[in-house]
N, C-alpha and C positions, 0 to 999 in steps of 0.2 A: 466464516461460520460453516458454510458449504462443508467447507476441507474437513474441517473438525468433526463433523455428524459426519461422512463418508470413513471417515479413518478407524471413529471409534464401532460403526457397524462391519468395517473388516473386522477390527479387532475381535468383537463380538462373534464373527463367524468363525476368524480362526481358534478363538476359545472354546465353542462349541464341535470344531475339526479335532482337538487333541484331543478331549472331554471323549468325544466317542471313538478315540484310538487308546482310552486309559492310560494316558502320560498325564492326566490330573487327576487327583480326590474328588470327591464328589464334594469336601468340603471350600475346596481349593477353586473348584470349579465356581461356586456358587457365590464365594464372597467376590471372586473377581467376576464375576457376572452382573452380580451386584453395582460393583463402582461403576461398573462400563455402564449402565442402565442410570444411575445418577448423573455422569458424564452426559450423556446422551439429554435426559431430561432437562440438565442446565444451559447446553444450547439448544435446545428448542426451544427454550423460553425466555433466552436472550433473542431467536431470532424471532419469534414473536414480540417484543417489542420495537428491537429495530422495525421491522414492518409497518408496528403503529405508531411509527415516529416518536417515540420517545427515546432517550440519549441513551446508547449502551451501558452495559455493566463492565467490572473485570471480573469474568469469569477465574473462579480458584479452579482447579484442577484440584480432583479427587483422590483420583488415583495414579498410582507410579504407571513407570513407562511397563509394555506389557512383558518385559521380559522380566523385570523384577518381581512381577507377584507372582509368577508362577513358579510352584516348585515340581519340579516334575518325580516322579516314582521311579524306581530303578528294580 
């Protein structure tokens, strides 16, 4: 779970790095911002329950890997 919240908070950064180099939409930005923040919020609340001892979930994965949501501007 560690790994998974560490990965998608790069992700989150390096989405916020292109975003203010405008290699993304500001719509583009926003909905993959989005998934990354649902991501986010699904292991947090798996690891909160691990924590309170109760049995894990499977987590779905929300969103595609980060190179496919982004479309970049040319």
């Amino acid at each position: 779970m560690e790994e998974r919240k560490a990965a998608i908070y790069e992700n989150l950064r390096d989405l916020q790095f292109e975003y203010r180099l405008d290699k993304l939409s500001d719509a583009d930005y926003q909905a993959t911002k989005l998934e990354l923040q649902k991501d986010l919020a699904q292991v947090m609340a798996e690891t909160d329950r691990i924590k309170a001892g109760q049995p894990p979930v499977v987590l779905r994965r929300t969103s595609a890997p980060r190179a496919a949501q982004r479309s970049r501007r040319c």
